[in-house]
C-alpha positions as CSV (number, residue, x, y, z in Angstrom):
1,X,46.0,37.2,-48.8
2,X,45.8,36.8,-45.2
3,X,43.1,33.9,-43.0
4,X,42.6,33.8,-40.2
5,X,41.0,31.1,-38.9
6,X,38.5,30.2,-35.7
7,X,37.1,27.4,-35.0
8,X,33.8,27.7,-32.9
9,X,33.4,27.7,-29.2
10,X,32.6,24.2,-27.6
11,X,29.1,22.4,-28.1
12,X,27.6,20.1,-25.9
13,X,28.9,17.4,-29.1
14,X,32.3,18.5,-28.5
15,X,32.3,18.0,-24.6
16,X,31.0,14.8,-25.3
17,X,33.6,13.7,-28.4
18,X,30.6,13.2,-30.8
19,X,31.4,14.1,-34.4
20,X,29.0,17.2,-35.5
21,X,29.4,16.9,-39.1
22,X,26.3,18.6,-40.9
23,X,24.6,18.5,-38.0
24,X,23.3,22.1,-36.6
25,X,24.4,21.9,-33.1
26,X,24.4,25.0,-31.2
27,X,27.7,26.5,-28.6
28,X,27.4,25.9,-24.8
29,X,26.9,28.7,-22.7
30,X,30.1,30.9,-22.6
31,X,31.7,30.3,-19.1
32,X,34.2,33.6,-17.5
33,X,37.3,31.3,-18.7
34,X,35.8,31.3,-22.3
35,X,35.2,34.7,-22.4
36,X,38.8,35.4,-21.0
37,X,40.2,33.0,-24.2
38,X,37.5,35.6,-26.8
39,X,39.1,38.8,-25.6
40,X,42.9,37.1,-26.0
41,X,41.8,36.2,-29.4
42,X,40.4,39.3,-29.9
43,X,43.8,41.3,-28.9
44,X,45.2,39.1,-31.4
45,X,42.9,39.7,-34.3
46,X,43.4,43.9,-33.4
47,X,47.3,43.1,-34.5
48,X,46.4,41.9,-37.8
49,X,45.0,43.8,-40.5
50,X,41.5,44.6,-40.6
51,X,39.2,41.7,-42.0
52,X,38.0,42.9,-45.6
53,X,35.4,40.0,-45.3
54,X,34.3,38.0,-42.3
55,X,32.7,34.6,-42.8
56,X,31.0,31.5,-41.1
57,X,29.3,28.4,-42.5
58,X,25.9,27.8,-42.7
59,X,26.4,26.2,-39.3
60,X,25.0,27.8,-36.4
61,X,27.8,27.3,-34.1
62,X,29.7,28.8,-36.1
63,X,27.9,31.8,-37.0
64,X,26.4,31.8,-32.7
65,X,30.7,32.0,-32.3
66,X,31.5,34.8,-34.6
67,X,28.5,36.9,-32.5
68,X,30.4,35.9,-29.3
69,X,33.4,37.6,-30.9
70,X,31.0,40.8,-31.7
71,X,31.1,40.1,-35.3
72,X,27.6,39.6,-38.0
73,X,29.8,37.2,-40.5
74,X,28.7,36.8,-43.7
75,X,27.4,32.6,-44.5
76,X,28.8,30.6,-47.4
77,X,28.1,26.9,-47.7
78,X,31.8,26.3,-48.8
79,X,32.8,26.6,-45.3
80,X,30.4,24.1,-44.4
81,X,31.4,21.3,-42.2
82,X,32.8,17.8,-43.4
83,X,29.6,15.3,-43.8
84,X,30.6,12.3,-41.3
85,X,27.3,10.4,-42.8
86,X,26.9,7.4,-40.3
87,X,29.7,8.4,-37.9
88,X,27.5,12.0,-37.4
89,X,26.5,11.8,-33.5
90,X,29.1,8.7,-32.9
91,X,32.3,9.1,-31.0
92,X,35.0,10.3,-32.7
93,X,37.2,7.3,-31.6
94,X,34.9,4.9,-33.2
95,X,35.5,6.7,-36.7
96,X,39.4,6.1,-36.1
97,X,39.0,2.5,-35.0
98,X,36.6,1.9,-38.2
99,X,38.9,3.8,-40.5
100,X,42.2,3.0,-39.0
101,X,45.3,4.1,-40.7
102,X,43.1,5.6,-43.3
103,X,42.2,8.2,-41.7
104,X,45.2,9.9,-40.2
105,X,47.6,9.3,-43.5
106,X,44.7,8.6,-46.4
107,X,41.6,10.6,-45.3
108,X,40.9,10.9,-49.3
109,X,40.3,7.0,-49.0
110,X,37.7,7.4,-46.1
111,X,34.1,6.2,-46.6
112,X,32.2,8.9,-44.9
113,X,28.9,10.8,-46.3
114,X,31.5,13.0,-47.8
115,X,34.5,12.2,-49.9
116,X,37.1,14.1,-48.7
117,X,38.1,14.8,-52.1
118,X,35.0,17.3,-52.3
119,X,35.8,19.0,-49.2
120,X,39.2,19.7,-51.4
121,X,37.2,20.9,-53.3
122,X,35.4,23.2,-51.7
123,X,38.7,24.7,-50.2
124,X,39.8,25.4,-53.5
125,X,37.2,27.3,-54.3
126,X,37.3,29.3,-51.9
127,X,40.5,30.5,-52.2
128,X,39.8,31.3,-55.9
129,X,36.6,33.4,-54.6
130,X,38.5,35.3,-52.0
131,X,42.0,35.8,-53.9
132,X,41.3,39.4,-54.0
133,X,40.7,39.9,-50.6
134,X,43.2,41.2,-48.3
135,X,41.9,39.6,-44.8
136,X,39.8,37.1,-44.8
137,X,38.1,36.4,-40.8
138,X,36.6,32.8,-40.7
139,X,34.7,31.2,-38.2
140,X,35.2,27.4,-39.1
141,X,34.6,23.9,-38.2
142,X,37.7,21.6,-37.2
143,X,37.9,19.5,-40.2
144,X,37.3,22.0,-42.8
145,X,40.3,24.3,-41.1
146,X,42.6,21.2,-40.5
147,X,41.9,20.6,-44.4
148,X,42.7,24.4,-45.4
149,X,46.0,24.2,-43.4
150,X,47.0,21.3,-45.2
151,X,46.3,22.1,-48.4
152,X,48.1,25.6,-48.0
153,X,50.9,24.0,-46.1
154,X,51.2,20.7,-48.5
155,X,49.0,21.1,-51.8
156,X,46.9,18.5,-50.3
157,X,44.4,18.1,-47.4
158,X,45.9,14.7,-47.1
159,X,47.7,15.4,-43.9
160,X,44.3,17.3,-42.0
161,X,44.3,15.1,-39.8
162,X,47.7,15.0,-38.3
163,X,47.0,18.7,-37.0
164,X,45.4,19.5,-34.1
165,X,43.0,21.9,-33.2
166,X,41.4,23.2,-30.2
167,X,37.9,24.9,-30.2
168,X,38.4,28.4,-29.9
169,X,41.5,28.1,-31.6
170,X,43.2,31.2,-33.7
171,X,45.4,30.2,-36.2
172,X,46.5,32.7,-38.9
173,X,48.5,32.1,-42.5
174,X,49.2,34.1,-44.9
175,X,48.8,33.2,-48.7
């Protein structure tokens, strides 16, 4: 099986390094630059095989990104975005000075209003839902794709948060 992976275009939380979590924020208008980054994407994604399934969270942003892209993705809630609980409209840096250590080498020992195990979880699941498909197109949040690379790359998501990823980025593994 082959994902690919992209995470939504910037929201007004992301400019402003707030954690979105749960929350239902919506994108920031798409600038020329922007646009210039969707059609490079898009030359990628016509080099890959065709998606059998495309997919988006519940999330508005992410589903408002995939129709930037020209796409009508299908929703599931498994690709729903980490639940920060307190820390949803905070900075991101006060998460990391709260959780310290924890949270780059032992998310799964994080108190947020999700355990991470559960977003490991939901990962698994959905690769046992989509096993069968040959391309799967997601448009994704950053902490649920940092978690999917790691636990494809590692067996564990415990090292999603030593990758970094852009908004807008492409990122494409094969299973």
């Amino acid at each position: 099986m082959q994902v690919t992976l992209i995470r939504h275009l910037p929201t007004q939380w992301n400019q402003n390094q707030k954690l979105q979590g749960k929350q239902n924020i919506p994108i920031l208008p798409i600038s020329k630059s922007l646009q210039l980054e969707i059609e490079k994407n898009k030359e990628k994604l016509n080099t890959l095989l065709p998606p059998t399934v495309i997919l988006s969270s519940t999330l508005v942003r992410t589903q408002q990104t995939a129709e930037a892209y020209g796409f009508q993705p299908e929703t599931d809630s498994l690709l729903n975005e980490l639940d920060f609980g307190r820390y949803e409209g905070k900075l991101k840096q006060q998460l990391i000075k709260d959780a310290g250590e924890l949270w780059i080498h032992d998310p799964k020992n994080s108190i947020l209003g999700q355990q991470i195990t559960d977003l490991e979880r939901r990962i698994k699941l959905f690769l046992q839902k989509y096993k069968n498909q040959q391309h799967v197109l997601i448009f994704g949040h950053g902490s649920w794709i940092r978690a999917f690379l790691s636990y494809v790359q590692t067996g564990s998501v415990d090292y999603m948060n030593q990758i970094n990823l852009l908004n807008n980025e492409l990122n494409t593994i094969v299973i």
